[in-house]
N, C-alpha and C positions, 0 to 999 in steps of 0.2 A: 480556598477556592482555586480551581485547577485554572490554567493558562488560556483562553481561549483557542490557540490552535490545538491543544491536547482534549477538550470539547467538541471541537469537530471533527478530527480525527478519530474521538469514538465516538462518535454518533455514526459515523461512515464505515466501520469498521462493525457497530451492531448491525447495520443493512447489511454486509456481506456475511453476517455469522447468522442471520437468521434466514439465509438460504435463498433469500428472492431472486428471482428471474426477469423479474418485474421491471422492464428498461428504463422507467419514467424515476424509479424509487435509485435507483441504481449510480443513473444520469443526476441525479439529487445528492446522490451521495458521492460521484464523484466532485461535483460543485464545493463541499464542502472540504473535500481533502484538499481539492487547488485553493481554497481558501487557508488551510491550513497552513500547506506549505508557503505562501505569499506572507504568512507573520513570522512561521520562524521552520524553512528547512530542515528537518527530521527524518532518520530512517526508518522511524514508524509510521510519518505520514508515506512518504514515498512507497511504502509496506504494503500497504493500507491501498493504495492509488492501483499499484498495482495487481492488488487482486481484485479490485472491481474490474478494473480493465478487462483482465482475463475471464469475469463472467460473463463481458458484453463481448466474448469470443473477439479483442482488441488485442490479439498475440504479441505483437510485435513492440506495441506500445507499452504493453503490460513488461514485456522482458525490459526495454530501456527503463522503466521506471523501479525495476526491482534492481539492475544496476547499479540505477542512484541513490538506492536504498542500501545496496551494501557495499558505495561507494563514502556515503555519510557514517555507516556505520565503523569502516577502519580509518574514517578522519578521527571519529569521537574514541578509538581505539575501543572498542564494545569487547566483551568479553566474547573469545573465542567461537567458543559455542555458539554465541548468539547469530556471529558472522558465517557460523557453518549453515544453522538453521534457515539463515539469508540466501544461503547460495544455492542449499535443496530445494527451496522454494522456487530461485531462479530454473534452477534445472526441471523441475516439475511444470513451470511455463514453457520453457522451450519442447519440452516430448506433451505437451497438453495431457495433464495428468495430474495435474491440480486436482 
């Protein structure tokens, strides 16, 4: 059985892949990522946080939190790549291009 914040963190993470626009489903799904990260701080919640952000046009918020996502990520020493993939994403929040 998975960890419960790696349960809300994909639950919040299928809202953002199945494309909604939808603020109330969104707003639900960020609920759950600040849950996630309140049990155990991760670079895939913070991942995760920050691309809802950036659906509810939350630019600013969204870049801080993808930060702290690839600021957890070179604590946990992540493989490379992964911290590359981290930073295209930050850079695609900052020109809004996500």
């Amino acid at each position: 059985m998975k960890p419960l914040s790696v349960t809300l963190n994909n639950a919040a993470w299928d809202f953002y892949i199945l494309g909604t626009k939808n603020e109330n489903h969104l707003l639900k799904a960020i609920s759950w990522c600040r849950r996630s990260l309140a049990i155990e701080p991760s670079y895939y919640s913070y991942d995760t946080y920050a691309h809802l952000l950036y659906r509810l046009n939350m630019y600013e918020e969204a870049k801080y939190m993808q930060s702290k996502a690839i600021q957890k990520a070179k604590e946990k020493k992540l493989n490379p790549t992964k911290i590359k993939d981290l930073i295209k994403t930050l850079n695609h929040i900052k020109t809004h291009s996500l």
